[in-house]
N, C-alpha and C positions, 0 to 999 in steps of 0.2 A: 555448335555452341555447347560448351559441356557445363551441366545443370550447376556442380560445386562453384565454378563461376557466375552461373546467371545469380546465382539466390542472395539477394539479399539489394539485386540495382533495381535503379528509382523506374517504375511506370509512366508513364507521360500519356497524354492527349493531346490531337495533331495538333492545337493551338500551343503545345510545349507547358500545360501545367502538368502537377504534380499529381497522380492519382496515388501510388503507393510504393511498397514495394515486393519482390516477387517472393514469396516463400517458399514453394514449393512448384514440380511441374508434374503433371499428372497425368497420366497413362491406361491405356485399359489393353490387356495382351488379347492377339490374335493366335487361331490355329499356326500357319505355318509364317506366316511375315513378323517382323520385328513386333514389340509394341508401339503402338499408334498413341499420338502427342494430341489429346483432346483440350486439355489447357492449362491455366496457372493458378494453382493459390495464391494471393493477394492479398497484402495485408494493407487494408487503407487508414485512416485516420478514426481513432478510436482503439486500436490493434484488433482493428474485428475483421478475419481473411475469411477472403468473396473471392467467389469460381468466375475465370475472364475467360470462356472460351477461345481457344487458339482460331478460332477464327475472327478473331475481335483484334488479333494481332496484327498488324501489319508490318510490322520490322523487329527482329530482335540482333540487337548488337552488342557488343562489350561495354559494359556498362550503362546501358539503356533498354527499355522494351516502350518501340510506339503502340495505341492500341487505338481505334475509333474511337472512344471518349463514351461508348455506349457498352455500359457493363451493368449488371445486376448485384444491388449489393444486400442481398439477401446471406444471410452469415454463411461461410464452405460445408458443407455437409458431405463427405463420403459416402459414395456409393456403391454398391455391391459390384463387383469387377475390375471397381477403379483402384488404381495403384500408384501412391506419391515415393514417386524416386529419392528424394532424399531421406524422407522417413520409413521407407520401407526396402528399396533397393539398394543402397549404398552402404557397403559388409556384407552383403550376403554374400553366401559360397556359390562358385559356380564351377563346373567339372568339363572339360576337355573333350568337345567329341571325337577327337582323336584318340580320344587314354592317351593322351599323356601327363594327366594328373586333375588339380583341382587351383581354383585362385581366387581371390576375395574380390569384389567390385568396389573399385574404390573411388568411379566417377563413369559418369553416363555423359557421354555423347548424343546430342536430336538435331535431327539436319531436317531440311525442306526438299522434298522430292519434287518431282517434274511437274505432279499432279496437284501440286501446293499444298500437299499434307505435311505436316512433320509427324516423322518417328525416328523410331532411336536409332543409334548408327552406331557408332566404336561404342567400346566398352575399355574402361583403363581399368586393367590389373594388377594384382599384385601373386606375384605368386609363394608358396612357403619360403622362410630364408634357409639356406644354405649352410650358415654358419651358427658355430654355436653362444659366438659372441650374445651380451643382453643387447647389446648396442645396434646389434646387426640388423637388415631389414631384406626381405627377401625381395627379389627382381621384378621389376612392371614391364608390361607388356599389352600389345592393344589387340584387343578382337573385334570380330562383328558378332552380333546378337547369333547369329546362325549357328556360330564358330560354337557356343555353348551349350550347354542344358541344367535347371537348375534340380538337384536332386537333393534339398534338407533332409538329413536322417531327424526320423522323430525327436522332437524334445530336444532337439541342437539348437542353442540359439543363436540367432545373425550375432557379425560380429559390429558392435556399436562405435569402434575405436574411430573407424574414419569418419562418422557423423558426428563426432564427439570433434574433432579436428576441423570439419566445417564449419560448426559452432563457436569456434573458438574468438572470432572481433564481436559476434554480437554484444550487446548492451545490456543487463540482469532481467531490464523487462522485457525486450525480445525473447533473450534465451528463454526467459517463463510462458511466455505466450505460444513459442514454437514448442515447448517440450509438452504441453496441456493439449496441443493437437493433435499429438501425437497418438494410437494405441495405447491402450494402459500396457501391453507386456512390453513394447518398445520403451515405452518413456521410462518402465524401472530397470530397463537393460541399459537405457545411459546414462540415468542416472546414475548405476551404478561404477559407469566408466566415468561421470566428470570427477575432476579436482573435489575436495572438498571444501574450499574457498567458494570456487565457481558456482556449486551446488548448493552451498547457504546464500550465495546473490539472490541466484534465480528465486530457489524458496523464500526469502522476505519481501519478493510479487507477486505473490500466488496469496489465494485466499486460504485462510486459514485449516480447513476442511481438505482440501487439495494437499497441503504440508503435510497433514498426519497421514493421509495416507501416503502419503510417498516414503515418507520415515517408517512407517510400521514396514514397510515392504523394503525395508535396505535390513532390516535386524538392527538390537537395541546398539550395540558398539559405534558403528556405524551411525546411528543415527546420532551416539551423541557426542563423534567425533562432528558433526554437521553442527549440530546445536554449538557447540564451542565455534565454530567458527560468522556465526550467524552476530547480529549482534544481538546484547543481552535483554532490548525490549521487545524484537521481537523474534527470541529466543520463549521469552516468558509467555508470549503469547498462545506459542503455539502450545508449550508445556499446561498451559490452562485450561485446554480443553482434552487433556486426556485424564485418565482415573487418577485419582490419589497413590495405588500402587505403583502405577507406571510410569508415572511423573516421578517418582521417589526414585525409584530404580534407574534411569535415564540421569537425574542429579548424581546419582553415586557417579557412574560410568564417567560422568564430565570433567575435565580438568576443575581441580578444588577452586581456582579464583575465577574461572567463570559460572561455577557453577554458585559460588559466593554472590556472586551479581545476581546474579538470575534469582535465587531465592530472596535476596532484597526486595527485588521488583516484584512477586510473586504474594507478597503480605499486603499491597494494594489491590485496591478494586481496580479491575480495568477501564471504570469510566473516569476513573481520576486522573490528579496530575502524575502521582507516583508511581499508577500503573502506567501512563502513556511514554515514559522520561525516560531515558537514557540515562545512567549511572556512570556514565564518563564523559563527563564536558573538559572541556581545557581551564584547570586551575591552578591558579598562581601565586604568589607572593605578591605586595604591597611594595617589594623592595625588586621586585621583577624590571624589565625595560622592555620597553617597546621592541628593540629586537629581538631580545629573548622570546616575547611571544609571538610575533609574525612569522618569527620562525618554526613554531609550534603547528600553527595555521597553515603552513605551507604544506603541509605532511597528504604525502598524495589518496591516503586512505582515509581522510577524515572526512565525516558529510559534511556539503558544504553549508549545511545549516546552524552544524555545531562550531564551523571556522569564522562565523560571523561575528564572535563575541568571547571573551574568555572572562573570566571571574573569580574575582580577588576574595580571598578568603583569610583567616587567621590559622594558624597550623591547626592540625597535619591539614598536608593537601591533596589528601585522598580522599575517593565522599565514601561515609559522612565526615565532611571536613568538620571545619573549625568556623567559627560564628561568620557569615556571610557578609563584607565590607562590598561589595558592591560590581557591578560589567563594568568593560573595557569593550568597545564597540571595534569592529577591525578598521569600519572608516575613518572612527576617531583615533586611533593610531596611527592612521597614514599621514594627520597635519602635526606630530610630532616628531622629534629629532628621535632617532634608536635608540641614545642612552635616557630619552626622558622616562622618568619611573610611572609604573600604572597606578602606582596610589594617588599621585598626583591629575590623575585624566579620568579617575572614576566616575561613571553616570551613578547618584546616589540616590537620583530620583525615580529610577525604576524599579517598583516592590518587586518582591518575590514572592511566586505564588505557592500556598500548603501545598504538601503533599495530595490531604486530603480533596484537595478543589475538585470541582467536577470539569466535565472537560465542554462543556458549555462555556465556563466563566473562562479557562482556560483561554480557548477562542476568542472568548469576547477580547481580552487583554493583548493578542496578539495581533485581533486586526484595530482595536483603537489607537494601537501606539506603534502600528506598522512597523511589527518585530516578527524574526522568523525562528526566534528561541526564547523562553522566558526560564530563571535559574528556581529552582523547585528546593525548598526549605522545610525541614520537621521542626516541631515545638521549640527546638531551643535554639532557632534559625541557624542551625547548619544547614548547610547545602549538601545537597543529599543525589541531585541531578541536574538536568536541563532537560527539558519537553521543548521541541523544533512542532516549528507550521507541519510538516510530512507526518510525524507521527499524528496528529490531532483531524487533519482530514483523512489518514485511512482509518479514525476512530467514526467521522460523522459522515461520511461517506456510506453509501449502500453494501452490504455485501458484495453484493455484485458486479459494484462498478466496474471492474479492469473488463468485465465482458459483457455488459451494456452497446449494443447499437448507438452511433455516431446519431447524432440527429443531421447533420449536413456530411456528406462528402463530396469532395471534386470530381463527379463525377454526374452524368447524365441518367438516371434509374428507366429498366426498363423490364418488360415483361418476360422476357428468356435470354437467354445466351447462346443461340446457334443449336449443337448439336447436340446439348446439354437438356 
């Protein structure tokens, strides 16, 4: 079974639930035999990844891993000799005991021996390309663990591009939770191979504290090509917790209209409405249609918090618009005809809240009238933003939450794990 395959399929327990899924497989190298397959990182419910001893396994297949149902979920903790193949073996260089050159590992093979161990078996390479094409990619080829020997010249770093390429279906807060696993010099070696789209996902999951330093460690450009792509509240976020200098310097760097946004947001308190809000809701015209705006909502990159409502303003219709007339709900849009006008289907009875609100009252307004945006107005009620349910609980939420212990998982808790 080669691991870029295993990672990411569902765990099971014999009775066929759901325990998690596999993140990582973890190995500890011997003198002269392969490395030996001691078990899996797991990430169960909470995204909190727990060591399953591969002898908890009892079948691993394409797309499934069974396990006895009895694992320890005690958070993963790395330990001295052990070695996670996807974050630490996959791009590394490995050299030819034959001389005949050198080649990148770009997937691990682990098979189950006679003895019911698993260890590692092929190795899929790649070796340099041949041509001088950009397009070009050099030739794969399988070895056995034997077949090689790893020799890093100092200060060479692995290369991150094929973990970068494994990563690629995850979802922003996997990808966040798997790069936070990682070593600090790994996680800013892919980081600085992902997209920069990709890499502003992942960062608006991580906690705040986690951001800067990953940004401080890409250099300022870079970081505020990130920020640009990030969105602009919590852009501002992050930018609020660094110096006055360096916050200033990072706005220059940024494209001028997001960095426009970003300074908007930045004149509030972050426990308000104005700091929590989003500066680009979906705003319209009173002479708008139903179609016109479903079709707006429809747009694959919009949260779906801010696609549940659009709002009708008096010109311009950029915030700070023009005097606030009132939401267009997306449900209430679906029992009208597409050319019927949104001025005519306005909810008029839903206030909008200051800027200045705090983000208590905020909350309160959204679970009273079970909404999952409320439209945010300065003194002269223009609309100025929207604050979504998402931005307001990672405001009263703990720091810590994303890596808080589950209080239940499907799973049977036990006192060790085998061999572990």
């Amino acid at each position: 079974m080669f691991v870029a395959r295993l990672a990411g399929c569902t765990v099971f327990d014999p009775a066929g639930d759901r325990l998690g899924k596999v993140r990582d497989v973890v190995v500890v190298y011997r003198k002269a035999d392969p490395p030996r397959v001691i078990g899996l990182a797991v990430e169960i419910p909470g995204r909190r990844n727990v060591f399953v001893s591969i002898g908890r396994v009892t079948s691993i297949a394409t797309g499934q891993v069974i396990t006895t149902g009895l694992i320890n979920v005690r958070r993963f903790e790395q330990r001295g000799g052990e070695v996670r193949v996807m974050a630490e073996l996959l791009g590394r260089k490995v050299f030819f005991r034959d001389g005949s050159g050198h080649a990148v590992i770009e997937d691990v093979a682990i098979e189950r021996s006679r003895t019911g161990e698993w260890d590692v078996g092929q190795l899929f390479l790649r070796k340099p390309k041949t041509s001088a094409s950009p397009f070009a990619k050099g030739p794969t080829t399988f070895a056995l663990w034997t077949d090689v020997r790893e020799n890093q010249d100092p200060g060479e770093a692995q290369s991150a591009e094929q973990l970068v390429a494994t990563y690629s279906e995850l979802k922003p807060a996997d990808l966040a939770n798997t790069l936070l696993d990682l070593p600090d010099d790994r996680l800013i070696e892919v980081a600085e191979e992902l997209p920069d789209d990709r890499l502003a996902d992942a960062l608006e999951e991580m906690p705040e504290d986690e951001q800067v330093h990953i940004l401080e460690q890409l250099g300022e450009e870079r970081a505020a090509d990130i920020l640009d792509a990030m969105e602009p509240d919590d852009a501002a976020d992050v930018l609020g917790q660094l110096s006055e200098a360096s916050r200033e310097q990072l706005l220059e760097l940024m494209e001028p209209e997001e960095a426009e946004d970003v300074r908007a947001l930045l004149k509030y308190g972050p426990d308000t409405a104005g700091g929590l809000m989003t500066p680009e809701p979906i705003v319209l015209s009173a002479d708008a249609t139903v179609a016109e705006a479903l079709a707006l909502i429809r747009r694959h990159e919009l949260h779906p918090a801010l696609a549940a409502a659009v709002f009708v303003t008096l010109p311009p219709y950029e915030t700070p618009t023009g005097r606030l007339l009132g939401t267009v709900h997306f449900q209430r849009m679906l029992r009208y005809p597409p050319h019927e006008r949104l001025g005519a289907i306005i909810d008029d009875t839903l206030d909008p809240v200051p800027a200045t609100a705090s983000a208590a009252e905020v909350a309160r307004m959204l679970a009273s009238y079970n909404l999952v945006s409320l439209p945010v107005v300065d003194p002269a009620h223009r609309l100025v933003g929207a604050v979504s349910v998402d931005d307001v609980l990672d405001y009263l939420l703990p720091d810590d939450w994303r890596s808080q212990d589950a209080e239940e998982v499907d799973a049977t808790p036990t006192t060790g794990t085998g061999s572990r």
